[in-house]
SEDO-157268 format. One record per residue (C-alpha): chain; x, z, y. Coordinates in steps of 0.001 Angstrom, whole numbers. Layout:
! SEDO-157268
ch: A; east: X; up: Z; north: Y
...
This chain:
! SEDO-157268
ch: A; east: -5418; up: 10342; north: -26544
ch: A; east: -6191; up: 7205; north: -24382
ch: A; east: -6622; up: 7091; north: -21314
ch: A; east: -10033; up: 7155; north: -19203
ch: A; east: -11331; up: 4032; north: -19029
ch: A; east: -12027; up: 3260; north: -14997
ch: A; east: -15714; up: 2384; north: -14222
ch: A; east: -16391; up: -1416; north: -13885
ch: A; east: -15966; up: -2947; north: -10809
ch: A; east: -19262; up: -3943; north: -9339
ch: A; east: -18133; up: -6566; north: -6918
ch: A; east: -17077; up: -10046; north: -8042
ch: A; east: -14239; up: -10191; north: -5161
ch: A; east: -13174; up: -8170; north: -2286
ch: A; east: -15608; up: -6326; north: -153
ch: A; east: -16098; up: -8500; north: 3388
ch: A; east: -13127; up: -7430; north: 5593
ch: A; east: -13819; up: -5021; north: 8216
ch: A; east: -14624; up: -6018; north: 11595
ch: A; east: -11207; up: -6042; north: 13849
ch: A; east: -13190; up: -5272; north: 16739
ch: A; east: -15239; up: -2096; north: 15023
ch: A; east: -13150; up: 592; north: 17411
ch: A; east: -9320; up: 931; north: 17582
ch: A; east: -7037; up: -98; north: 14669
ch: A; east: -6160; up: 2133; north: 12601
ch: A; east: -2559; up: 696; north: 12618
ch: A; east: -1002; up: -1392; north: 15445
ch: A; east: 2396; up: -3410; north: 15124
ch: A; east: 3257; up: -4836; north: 18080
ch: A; east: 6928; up: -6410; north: 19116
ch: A; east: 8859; up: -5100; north: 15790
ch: A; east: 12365; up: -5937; north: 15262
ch: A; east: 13886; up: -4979; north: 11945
ch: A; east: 16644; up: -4847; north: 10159
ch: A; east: 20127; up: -3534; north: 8846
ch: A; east: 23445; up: -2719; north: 10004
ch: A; east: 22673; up: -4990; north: 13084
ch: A; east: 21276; up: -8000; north: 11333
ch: A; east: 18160; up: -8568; north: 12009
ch: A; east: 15434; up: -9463; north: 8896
ch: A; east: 11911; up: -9658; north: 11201
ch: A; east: 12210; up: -10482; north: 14993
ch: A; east: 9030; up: -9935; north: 17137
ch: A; east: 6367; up: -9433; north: 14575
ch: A; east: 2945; up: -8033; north: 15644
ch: A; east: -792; up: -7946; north: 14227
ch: A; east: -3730; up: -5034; north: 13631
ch: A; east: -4733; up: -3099; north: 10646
ch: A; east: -8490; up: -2299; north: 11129
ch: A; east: -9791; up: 775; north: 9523
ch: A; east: -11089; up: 334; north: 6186
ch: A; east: -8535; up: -2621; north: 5789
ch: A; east: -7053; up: -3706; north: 2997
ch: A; east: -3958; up: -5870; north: 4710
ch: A; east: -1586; up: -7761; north: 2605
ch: A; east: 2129; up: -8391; north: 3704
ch: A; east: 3204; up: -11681; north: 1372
ch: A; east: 5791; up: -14441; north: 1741
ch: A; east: 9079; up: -15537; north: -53
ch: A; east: 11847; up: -13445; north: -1847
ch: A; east: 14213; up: -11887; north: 1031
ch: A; east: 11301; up: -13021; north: 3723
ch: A; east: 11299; up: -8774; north: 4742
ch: A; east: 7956; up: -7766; north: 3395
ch: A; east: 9462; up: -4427; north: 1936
ch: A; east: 11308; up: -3770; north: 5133
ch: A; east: 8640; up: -4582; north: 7243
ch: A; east: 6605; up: -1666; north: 5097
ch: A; east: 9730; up: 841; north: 5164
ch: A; east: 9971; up: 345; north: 8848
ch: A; east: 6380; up: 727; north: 9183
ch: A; east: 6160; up: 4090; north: 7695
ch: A; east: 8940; up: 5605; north: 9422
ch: A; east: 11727; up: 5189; north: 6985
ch: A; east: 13842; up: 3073; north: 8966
ch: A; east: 14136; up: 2565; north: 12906
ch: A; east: 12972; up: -45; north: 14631
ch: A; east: 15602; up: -2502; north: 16778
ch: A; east: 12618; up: -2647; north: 18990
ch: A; east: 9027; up: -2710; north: 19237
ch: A; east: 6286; up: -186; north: 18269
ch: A; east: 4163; up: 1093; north: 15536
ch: A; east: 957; up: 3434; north: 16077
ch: A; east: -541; up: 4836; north: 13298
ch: A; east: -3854; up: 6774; north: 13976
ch: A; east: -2959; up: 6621; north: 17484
ch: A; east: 708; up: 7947; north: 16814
ch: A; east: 3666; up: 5920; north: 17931
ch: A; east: 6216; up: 6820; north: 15308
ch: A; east: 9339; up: 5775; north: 17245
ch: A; east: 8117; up: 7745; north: 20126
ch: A; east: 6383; up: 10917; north: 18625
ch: A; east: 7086; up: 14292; north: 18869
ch: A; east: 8075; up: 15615; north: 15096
ch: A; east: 4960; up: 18201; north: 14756
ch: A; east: 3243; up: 14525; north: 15531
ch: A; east: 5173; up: 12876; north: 13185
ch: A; east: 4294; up: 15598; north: 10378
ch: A; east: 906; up: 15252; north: 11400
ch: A; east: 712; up: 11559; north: 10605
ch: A; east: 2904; up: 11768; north: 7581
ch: A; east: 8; up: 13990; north: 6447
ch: A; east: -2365; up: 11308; north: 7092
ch: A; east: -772; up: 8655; north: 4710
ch: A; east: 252; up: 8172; north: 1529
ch: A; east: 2930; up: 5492; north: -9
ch: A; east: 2887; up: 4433; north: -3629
ch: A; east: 6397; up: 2713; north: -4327
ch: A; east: 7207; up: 345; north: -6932
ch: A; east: 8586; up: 2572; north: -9557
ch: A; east: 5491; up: 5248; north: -8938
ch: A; east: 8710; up: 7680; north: -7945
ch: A; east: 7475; up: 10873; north: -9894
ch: A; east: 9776; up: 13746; north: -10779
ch: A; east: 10581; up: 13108; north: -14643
ch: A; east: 11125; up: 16920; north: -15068
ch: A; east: 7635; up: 17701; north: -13548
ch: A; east: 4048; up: 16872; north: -15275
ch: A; east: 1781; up: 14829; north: -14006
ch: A; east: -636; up: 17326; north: -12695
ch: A; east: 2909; up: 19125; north: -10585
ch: A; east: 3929; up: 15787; north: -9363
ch: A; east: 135; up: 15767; north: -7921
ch: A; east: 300; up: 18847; north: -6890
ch: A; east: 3257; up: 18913; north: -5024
ch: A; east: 1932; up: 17356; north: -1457
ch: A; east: -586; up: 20208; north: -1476
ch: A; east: 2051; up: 23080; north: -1993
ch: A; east: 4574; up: 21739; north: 600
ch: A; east: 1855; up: 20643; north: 3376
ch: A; east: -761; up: 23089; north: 2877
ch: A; east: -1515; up: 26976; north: 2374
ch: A; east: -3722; up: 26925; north: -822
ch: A; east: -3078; up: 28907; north: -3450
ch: A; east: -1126; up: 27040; north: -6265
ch: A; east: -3968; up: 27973; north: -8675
ch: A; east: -6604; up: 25787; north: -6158
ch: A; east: -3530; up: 22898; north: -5612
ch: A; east: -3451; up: 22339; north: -9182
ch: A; east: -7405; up: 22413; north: -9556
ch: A; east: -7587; up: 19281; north: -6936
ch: A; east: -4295; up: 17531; north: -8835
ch: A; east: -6341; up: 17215; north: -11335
ch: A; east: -9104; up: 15747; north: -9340
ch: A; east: -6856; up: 13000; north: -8512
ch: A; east: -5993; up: 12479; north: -11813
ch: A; east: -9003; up: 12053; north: -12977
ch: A; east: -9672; up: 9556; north: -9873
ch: A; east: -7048; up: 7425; north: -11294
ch: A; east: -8420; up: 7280; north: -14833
ch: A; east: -5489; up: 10087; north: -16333
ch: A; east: -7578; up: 12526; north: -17244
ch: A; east: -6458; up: 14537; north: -20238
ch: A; east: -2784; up: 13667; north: -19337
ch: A; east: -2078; up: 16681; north: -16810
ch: A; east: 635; up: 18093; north: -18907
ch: A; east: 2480; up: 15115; north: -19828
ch: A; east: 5976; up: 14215; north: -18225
ch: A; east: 6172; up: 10761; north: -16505
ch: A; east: 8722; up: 10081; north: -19833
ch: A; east: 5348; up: 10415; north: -22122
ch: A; east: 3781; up: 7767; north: -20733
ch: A; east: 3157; up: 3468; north: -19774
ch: A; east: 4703; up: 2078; north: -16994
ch: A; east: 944; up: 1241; north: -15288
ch: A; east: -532; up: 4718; north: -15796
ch: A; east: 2748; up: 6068; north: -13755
ch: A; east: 1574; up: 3819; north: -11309
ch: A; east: -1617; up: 5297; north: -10961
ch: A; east: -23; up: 8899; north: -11358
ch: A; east: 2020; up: 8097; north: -8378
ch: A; east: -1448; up: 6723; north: -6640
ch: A; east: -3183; up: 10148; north: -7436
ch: A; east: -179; up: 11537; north: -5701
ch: A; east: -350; up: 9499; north: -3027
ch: A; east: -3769; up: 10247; north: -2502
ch: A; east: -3491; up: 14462; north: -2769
ch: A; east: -3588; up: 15088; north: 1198
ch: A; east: -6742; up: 12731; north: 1265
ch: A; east: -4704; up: 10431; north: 3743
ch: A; east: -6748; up: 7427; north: 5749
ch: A; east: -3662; up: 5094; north: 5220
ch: A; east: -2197; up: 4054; north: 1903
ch: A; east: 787; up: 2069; north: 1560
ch: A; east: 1882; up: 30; north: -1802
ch: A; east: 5335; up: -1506; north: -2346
ch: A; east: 4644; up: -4548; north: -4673
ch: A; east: 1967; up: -2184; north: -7156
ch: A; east: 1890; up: -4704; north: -9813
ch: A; east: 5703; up: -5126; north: -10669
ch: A; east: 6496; up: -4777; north: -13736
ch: A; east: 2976; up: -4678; north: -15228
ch: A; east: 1752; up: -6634; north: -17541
ch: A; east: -1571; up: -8872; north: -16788
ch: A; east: -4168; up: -7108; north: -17791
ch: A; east: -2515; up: -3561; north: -16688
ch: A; east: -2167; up: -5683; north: -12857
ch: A; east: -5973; up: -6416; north: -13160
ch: A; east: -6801; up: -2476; north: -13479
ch: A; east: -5127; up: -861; north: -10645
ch: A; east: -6399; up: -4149; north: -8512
ch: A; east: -9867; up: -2509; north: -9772
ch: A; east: -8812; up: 870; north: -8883
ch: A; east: -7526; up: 29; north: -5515
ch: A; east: -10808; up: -1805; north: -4815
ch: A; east: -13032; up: 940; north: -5597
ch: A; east: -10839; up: 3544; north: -3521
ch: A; east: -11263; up: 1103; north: -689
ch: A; east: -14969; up: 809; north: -1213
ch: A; east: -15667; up: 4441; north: -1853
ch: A; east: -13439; up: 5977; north: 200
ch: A; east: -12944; up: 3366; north: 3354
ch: A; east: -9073; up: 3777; north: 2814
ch: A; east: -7295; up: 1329; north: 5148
ch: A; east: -4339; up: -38; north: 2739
ch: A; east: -953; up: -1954; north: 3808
ch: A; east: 33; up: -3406; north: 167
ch: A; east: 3416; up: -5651; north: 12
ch: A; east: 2661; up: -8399; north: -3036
ch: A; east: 3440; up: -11606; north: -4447
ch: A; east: 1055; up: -11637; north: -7199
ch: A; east: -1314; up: -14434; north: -6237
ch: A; east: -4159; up: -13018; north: -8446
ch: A; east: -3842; up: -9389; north: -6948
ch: A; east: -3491; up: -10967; north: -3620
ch: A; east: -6866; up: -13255; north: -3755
ch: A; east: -8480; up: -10123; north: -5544
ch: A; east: -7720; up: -7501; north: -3464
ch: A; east: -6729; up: -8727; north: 449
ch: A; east: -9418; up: -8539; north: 3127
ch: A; east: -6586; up: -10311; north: 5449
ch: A; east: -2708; up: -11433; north: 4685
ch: A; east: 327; up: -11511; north: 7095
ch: A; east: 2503; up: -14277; north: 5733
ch: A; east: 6208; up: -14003; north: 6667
ch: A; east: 8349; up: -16444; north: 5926
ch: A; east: 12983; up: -15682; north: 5723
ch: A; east: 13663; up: -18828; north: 8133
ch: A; east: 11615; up: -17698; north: 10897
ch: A; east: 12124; up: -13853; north: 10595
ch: A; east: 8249; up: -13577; north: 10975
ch: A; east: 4892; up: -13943; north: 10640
ch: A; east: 3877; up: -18182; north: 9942
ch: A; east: 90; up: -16951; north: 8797
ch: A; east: -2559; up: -14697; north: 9572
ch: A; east: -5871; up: -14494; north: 7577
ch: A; east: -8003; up: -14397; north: 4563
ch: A; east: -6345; up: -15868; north: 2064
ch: A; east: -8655; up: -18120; north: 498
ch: A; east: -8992; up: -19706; north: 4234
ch: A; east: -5335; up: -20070; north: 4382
ch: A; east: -5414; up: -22081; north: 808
ch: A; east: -8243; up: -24328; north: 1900
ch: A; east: -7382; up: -24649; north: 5525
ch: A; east: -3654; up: -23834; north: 6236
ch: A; east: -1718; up: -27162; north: 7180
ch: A; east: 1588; up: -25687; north: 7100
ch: A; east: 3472; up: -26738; north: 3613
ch: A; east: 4787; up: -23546; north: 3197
ch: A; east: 1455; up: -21643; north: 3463
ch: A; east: 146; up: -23701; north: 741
ch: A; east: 2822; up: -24320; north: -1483
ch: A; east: 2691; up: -20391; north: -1432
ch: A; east: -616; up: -19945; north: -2712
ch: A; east: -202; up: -23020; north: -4370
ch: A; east: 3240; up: -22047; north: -6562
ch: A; east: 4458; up: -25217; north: -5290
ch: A; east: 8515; up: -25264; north: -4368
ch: A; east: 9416; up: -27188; north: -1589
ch: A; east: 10501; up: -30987; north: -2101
């Protein structure tokens, strides 16, 4: 049975970014230090995330754009600095806080991360058993609302094993997405996918941007997602342990005089 085709995308590009200024961010970063066993990846990194953002950390291999992420939600402490999520400071916080944020986001990770012994529709569910009292009958009901969100309807009942490497991406999406959160965060959604396959869930996470006005954090290095999808970018760059560029990428291409900003979006090596 195939799956769902998604509904065409009605905009040509990204929507128009979201005014920083329109209220508080939804996200502030502000002083982070990062790293492991005492050596430190990112040193002093700070920007916004306004709501209704879709904010993309790129940069180098080994520049920290998956740490920066794994610090961000929590996974990892910082060396120093601060993160506020929806107004929570998550080094600070109180843990009924912290639960109460964690409720508020979701995190897709590279390899989707579903339970191969569970269906799709119990991977879903799964959020809305552990973080909420409704009945399992009604959790399963609104699983398969997300599934069908994601373009998998019809494949409830099938085990992560049963099916392609991008439609476990958007399982894992649909999962992400079960507690309704206002923050979604993707670790490098594209890996692994072929063209085409990259091209959909760029679609998809454009029109759950649009429709929904989910602020996203999404860690790339797919130039085409990253011109199709990114309101703003945060460039970091290995040498400097931090942030070298700020902006919307197409102004950074045009604009940027810094050689390693444009031979970035360029996919030119340095001399």
């Amino acid at each position: 049975m195939p799956a769902e085709p998604l509904p065409p995308l009605a905009l040509a590009g990204p929507p128009p970014p979201p005014s920083p200024a329109a209220g508080h961010p939804v996200i502030s970063v502000r002083g982070l230090t990062a790293g492991y066993g005492g050596q430190v990846i990112l040193d002093n990194v700070s920007f916004n995330v306004a709501r209704g953002e879709i904010l993309v950390i790129v940069g180098g291999s080994g520049c920290g754009k998956s740490t920066l992420l794994k610090h961000m939600i929590g996974l990892h402490p910082l060396m120093a600095g601060r993160v506020v999520i929806n107004g929570v400071d998550i080094g600070t916080a109180l843990d009924a806080d912290l639960a109460r944020l964690h409720q508020g986001i979701g995190v897709l990770f590279q390899s989707g991360a579903l339970f191969g012994s569970m269906t799709l529709v119990d991977n879903v569910a799964l959020p809305l058993l552990d973080f909420t009292h409704l009945p399992k009958a009604q959790a399963l009901k609104l699983a398969r609302v997300k599934l069908g969100m994601v373009g998998l309807a019809g494949y409830e009942n099938h085990l992560p094993s049963e099916i392609s490497g991008g439609m476990k991406k958007r399982a894992g999406l649909a999962r992400a997405m079960a507690l309704d959160p206002s923050v979604l965060f993707f670790d490098e959604p594209s890996a692994g996918l072929d063209p085409v396959t990259s091209a959909e869930l760029d679609q998809l996470i454009l029109r759950i941007n649009a429709g929904l006005g989910t602020s996203m954090v999404i860690v790339s290095h797919e130039l085409a997602s990253i011109f199709s999808i990114a309101h703003r970018v945060v460039m970091l760059d290995k040498a400097e342990k931090g942030v070298i560029a700020m902006g919307d990428p197409r102004e950074l291409l045009e604009r940027s005089e810094d050689p390693r900003v444009r031979g970035f979006f360029l996919r030119q090596p340095p001399a």
